[in-house]
N, C-alpha and C positions, 0 to 999 in steps of 0.2 A: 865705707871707710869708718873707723871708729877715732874719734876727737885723738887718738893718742898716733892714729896713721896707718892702722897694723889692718892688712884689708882681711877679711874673714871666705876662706873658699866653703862652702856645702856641698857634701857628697852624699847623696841619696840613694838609698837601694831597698829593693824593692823583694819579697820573698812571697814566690805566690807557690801553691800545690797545683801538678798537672793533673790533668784530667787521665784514668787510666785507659790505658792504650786500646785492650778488649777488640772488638770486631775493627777500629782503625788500625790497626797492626800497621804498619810502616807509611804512615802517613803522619804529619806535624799534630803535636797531642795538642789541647785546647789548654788555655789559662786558666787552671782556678781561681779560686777565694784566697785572697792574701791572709797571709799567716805571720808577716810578721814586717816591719817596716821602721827603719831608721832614717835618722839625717847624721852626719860626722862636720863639726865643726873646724878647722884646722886655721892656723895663722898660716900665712904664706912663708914665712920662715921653714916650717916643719910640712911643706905641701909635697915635698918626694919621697919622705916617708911613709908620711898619708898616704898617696897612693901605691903605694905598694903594698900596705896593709890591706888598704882596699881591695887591690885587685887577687892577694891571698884569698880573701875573706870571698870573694865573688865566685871565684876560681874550688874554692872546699864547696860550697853549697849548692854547684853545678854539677858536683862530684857522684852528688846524691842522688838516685834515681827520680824520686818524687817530691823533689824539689828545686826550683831554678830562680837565679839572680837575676834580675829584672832593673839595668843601670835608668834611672827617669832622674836626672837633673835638678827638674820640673814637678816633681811627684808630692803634694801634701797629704800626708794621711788625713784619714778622717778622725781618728785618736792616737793624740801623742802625746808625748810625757809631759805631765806638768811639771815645768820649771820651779815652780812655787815648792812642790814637792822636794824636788832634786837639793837644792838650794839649800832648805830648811832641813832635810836631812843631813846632807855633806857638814850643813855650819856647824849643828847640835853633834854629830860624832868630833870633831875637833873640839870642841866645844867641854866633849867630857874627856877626851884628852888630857886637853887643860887643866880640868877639874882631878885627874890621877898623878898630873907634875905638881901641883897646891896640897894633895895629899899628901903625899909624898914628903914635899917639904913642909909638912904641918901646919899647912896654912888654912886651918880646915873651913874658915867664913868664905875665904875665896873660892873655895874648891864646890863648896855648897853653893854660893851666887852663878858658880860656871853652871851648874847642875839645873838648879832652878831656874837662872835664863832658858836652858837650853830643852826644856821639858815647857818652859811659854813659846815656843817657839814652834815646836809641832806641836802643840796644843790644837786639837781640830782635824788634825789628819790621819787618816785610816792607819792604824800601826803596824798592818801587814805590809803598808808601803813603805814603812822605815825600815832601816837596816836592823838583822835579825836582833831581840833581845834589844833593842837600843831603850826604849822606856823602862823595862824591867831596868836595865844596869843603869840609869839614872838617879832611880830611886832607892838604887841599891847602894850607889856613894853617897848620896844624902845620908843613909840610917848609916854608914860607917862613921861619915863625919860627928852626928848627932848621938854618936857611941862613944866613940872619945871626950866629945863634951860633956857627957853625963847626963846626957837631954835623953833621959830612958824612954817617955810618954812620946816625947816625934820622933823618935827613932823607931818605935814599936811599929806608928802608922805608918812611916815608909816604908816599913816592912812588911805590912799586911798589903800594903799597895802593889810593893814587888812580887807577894807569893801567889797573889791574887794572875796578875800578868803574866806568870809562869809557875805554875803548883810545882813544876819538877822540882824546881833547879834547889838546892839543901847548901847551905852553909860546909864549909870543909874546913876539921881541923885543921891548923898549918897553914892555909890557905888565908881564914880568917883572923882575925886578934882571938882571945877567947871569951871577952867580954862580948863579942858580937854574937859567936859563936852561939855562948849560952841563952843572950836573948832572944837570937832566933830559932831555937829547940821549944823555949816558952812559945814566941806567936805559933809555932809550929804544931806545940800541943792544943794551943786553944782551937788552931784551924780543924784538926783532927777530931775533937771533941763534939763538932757538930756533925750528924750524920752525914756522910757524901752526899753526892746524884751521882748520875748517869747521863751521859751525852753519847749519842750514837749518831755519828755524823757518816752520812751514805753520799756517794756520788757516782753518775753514771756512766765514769771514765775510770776504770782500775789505777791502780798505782797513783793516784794522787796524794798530795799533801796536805795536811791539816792543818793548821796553825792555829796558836791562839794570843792573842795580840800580839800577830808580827815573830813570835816564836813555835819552831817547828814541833808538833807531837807526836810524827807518827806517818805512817803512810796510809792508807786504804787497800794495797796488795791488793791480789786477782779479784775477791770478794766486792770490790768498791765498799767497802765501811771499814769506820773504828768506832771503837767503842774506848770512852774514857771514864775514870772514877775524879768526879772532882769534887772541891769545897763549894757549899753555896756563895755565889755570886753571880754578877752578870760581866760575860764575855763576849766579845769579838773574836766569829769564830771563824776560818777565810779555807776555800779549799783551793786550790796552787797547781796545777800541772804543766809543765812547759808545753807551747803554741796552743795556750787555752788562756783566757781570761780570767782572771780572780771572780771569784764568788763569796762573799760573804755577807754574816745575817749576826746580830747580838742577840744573845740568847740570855736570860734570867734563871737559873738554877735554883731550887728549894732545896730543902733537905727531903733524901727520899726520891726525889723528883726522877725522872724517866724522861728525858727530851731526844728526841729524833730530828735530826736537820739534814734536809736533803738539800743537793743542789745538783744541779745542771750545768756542764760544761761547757761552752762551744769553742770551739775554731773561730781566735776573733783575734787580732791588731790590740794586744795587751800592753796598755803603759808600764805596770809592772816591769814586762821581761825585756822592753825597751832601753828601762832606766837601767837594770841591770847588764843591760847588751854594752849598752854606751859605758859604762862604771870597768867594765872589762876592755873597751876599744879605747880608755885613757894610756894603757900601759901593756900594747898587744902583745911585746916580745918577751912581757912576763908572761901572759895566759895560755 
């Protein structure tokens, strides 16, 4: 019971891979290696919803040849989402929310303090676990706010900060003021101006994802590699494939430089695609 009275139900489920069929042909297949494992928190208010979503959600994954729902009560994983994570992420996107209703109304100190909290706040955590681009667009309304002020010199460096945490992303006329506009074509020229690298990130499961702090760059398609032209710096580089665990390594790039990052997948009980399961199981009769 929680001091406020409201009792909390837990429904746990359980996703293991069967064993394939082969010479057992019609006989009960074995349990594999779990591939994936929640808990659903529910006030008892909302607990016949809950299970109904549940018993959906149970009911699709049974559906599936090589995969079965596994109800365990009782069941703790051995890795599950850090809360701490969860938490500090949800707060910091509200957070710059805030920080886009302050701009908005020209409020640019508070919009900047929502920003700057909200960037100490995940300070320390893997930025692939944050929500896509969430530091890139932190830093990105700092340098708007610090453009209006006239603050050219810290507006530059939250901009080298942003281009750094995602080379792609280019300022768009219309989109931007034009004063931002122009100063981001300068940091843009000076990034340019230093010879690239090369990053050729390889993994041993086709069609994964790359990311590079927390932002998507590409797949790995049949080949398992990509191959990226970037500005020297050093990145946080993560490879992503659904019922596989995150992999990732920081890499130092030179000008010139040639780096190779390999990684290996496995079949593993990922917090990752947890946090993101449950982020979807908040609002099931949207998903």
């Amino acid at each position: 019971m929680s001091r406020f009275g409201t009792q909390l139900i837990c429904l746990s489920l359980l996703v293991v891979l069967l064993a394939p069929a082969g010479a057992e042909a019609g006989k009960k297949r074995k349990r594999g290696p779990a591939v994936a494992v929640w808990d659903v928190f529910v006030e008892d208010d909302n607990r016949a919803e809950a299970w109904h979503w549940y018993g959906r959600i149970s009911e699709a994954i049974d559906s599936l040849e090589q995969l079965r729902a596994d109800d365990d009560l009782d069941f703790s994983p051995a890795a599950r989402p850090s809360e701490g994570i969860v938490v500090a992420g949800t707060t910091a996107v509200r957070w710059l929310d805030a920080a886009w209703v302050a701009f908005r109304g020209r409020e640019y100190v508070v919009a900047i303090s929502f920003a700057e909290d909200a960037l100490g706040l995940i300070e320390g955590y893997p930025a692939a676990r944050m929500p896509d681009g969430l530091v890139r667009d932190l830093e990105l309304m700092i340098a708007r706010c610090q453009v209006v002020q006239g603050r050219t010199g810290p507006a530059r460096s939250s901009m080298r900060a942003a281009s750094l945490l995602d080379p792609a992303w280019e300022a768009r006329p219309g989109w931007e003021s034009r004063e931002f506009v122009d100063l981001w074509q300068e940091v843009a020229a000076e990034r340019s101006s230093a010879p690239p690298a090369t990053l050729v990130v390889e993994t041993d499961e086709p069609f994964s994802r790359i990311l590079l702090y927390g932002v998507d760059q590409g797949g790995t398609a049949g080949g398992g590699a990509l191959e990226l032209q970037l500005p020297p710096g050093i990145y946080e580089v993560t490879a992503r494939k659904p019922g596989y665990a995150d992999r990732s390594e920081r890499v130092h790039l030179k000008p010139h430089d040639l780096v190779e990052v390999a990684f290996d997948l496995e079949v593993e009980n990922s917090p990752a695609f947890q946090e993101s399961l449950l982020e979807a199981l908040r609002t099931p009769a949207d998903q």
